[in-house]
N, CA, C and O of each residue as an XYZ file, in Angstrom:
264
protein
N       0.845     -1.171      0.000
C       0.000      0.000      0.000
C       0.891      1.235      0.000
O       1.986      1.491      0.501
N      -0.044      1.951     -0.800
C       1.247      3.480     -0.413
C       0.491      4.361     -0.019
O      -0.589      4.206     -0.589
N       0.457      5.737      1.071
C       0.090      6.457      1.331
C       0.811      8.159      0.911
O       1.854      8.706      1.271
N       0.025      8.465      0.277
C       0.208     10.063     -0.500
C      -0.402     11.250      0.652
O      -1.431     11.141      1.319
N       0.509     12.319      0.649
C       0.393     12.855      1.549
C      -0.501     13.825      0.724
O       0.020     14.180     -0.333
N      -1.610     14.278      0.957
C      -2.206     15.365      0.311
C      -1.665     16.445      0.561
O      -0.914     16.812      1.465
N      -2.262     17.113     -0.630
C      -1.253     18.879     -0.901
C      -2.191     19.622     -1.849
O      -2.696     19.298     -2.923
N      -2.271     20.896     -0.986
C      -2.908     21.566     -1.482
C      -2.235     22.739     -2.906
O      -1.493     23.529     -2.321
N      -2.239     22.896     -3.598
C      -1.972     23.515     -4.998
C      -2.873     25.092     -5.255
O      -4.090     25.276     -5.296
N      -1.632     26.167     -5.411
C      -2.148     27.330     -5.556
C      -2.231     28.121     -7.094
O      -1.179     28.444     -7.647
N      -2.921     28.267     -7.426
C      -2.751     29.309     -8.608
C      -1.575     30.233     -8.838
O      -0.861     30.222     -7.836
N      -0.955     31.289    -10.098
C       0.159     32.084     -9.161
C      -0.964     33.093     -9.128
O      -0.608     34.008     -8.386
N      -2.057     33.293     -9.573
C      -3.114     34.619     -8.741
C      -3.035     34.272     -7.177
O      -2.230     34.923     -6.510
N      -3.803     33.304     -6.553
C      -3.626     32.966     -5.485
C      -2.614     33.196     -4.625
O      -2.675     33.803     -3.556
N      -1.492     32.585     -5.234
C       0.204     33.492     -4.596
C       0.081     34.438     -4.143
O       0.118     34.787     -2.963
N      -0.158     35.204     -5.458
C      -0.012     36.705     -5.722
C      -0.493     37.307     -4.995
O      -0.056     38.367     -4.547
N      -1.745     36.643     -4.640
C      -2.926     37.867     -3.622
C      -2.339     37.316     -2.109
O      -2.299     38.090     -1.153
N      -1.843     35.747     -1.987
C      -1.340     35.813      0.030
C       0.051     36.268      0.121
O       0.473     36.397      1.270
N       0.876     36.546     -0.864
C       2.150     37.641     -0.819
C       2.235     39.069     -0.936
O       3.134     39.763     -0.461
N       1.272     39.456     -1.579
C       0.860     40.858     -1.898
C       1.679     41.086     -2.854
O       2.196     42.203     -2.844
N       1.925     40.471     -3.576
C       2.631     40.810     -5.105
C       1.847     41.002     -6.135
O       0.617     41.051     -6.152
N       2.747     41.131     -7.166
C       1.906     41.474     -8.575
C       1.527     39.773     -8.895
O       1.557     39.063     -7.890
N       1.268     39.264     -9.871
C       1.269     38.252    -10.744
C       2.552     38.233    -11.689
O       3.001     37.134    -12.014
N       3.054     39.195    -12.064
C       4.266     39.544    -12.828
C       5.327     38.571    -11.757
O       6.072     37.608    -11.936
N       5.007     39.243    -10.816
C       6.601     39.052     -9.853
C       6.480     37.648     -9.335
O       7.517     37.202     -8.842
N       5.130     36.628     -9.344
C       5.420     35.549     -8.939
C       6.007     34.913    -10.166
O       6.799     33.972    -10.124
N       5.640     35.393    -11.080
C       6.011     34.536    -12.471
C       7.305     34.699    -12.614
O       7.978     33.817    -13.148
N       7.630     35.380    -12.346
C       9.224     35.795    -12.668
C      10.054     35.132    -11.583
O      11.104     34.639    -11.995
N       9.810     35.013    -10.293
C       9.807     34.218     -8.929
C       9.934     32.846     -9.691
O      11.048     32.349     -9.522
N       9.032     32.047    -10.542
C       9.127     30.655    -10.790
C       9.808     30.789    -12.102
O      10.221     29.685    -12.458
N      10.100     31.799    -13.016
C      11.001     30.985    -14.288
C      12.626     31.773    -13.926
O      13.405     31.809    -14.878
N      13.136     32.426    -12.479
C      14.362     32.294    -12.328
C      14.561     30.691    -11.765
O      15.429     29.893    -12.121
N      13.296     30.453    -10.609
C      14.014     29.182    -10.028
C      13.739     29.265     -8.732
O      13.493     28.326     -7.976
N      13.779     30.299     -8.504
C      13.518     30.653     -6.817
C      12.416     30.009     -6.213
O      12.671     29.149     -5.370
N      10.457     30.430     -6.666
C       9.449     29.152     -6.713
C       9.482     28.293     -7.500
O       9.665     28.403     -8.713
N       9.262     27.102     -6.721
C       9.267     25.654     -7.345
C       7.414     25.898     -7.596
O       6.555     26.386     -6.861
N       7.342     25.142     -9.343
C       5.814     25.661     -9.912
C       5.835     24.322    -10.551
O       6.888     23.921    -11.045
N       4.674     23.539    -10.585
C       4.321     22.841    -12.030
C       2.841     23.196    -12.567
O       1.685     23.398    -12.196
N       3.803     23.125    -13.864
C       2.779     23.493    -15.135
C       1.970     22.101    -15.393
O       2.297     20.920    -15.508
N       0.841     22.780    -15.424
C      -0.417     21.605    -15.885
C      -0.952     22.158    -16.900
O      -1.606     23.189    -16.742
N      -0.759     21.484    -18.389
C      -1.785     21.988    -19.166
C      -0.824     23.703    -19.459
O       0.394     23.701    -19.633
N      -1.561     24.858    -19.459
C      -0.793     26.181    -19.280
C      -0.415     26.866    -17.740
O       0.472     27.657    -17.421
N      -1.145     26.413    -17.198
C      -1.132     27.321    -15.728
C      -0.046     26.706    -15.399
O       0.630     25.829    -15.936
N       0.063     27.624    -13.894
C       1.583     27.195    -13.281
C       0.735     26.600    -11.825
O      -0.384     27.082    -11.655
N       1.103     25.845    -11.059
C       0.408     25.767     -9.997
C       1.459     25.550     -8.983
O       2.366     24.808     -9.358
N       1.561     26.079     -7.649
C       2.413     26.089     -6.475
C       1.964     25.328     -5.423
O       0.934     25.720     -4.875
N       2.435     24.444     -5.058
C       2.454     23.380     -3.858
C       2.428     24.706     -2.841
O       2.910     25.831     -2.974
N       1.423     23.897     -1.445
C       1.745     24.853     -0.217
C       3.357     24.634      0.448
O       4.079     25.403      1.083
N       3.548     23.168     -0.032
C       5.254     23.225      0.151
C       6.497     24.005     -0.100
O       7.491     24.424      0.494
N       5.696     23.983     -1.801
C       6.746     25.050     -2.513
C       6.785     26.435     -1.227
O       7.783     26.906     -0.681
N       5.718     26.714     -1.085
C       5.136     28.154     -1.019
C       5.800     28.530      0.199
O       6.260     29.654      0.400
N       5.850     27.379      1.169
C       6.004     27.857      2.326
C       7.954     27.416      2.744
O       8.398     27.778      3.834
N       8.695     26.795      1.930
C       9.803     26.885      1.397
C      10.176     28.041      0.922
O      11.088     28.506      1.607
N       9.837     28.787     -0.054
C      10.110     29.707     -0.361
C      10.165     30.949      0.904
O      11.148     31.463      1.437
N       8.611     31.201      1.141
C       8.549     32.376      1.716
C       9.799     32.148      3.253
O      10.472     33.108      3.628
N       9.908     30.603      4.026
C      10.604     30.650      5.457
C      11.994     30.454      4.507
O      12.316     31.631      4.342
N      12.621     29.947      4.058
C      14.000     29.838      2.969
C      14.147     28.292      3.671
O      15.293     27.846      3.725
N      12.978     27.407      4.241
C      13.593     26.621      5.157
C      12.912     25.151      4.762
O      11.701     25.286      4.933
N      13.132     24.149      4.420
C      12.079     22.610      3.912
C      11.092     22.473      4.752
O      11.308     23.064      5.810
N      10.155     21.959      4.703
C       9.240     21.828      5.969
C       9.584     20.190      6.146
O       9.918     19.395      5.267
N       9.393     19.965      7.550
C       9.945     18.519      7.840
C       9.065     17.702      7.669
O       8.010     18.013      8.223
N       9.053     16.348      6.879
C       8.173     15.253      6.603
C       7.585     15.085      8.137
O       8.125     15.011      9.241
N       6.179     15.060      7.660
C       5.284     14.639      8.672
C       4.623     13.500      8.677
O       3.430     13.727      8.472
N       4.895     12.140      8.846
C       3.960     10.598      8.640
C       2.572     11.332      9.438
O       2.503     11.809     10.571
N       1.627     11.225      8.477
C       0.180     10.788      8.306
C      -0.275      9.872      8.653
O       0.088      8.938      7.938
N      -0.918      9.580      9.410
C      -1.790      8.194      9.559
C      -3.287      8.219     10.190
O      -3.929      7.174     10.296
């Protein structure tokens, strides 16, 4: 059996509006490298992992679920 940790996935509008940035500046944020983004289809979408990596500069520590 495998267990998947659910994760919630942000828009970069969404970003944009809980950073108070433009939309410009998250985009530019994910094609230097700095946010980690995957593209689905066209959109970009941000893990709350990514998100919250980014904003502390720090991994968040695996948490077992059960």
């Amino acid at each position: 059996m495998i267990k998947l940790e659910t994760t919630t996935a942000y828009t970069v509008k969404e970003v944009a509006e809980i950073m108070h940035k433009t939309r410009d500046t998250v985009l530019r944020y994910i094609h230097t490298g700095q946010l980690k983004a995957q593209k689905v289809g066209r959109p970009y979408y941000i893990t709350d992992r990514a998100l919250t990596e980014f904003i502390t500069g720090e991994k968040p520590e695996m948490v077992e679920k059960r």
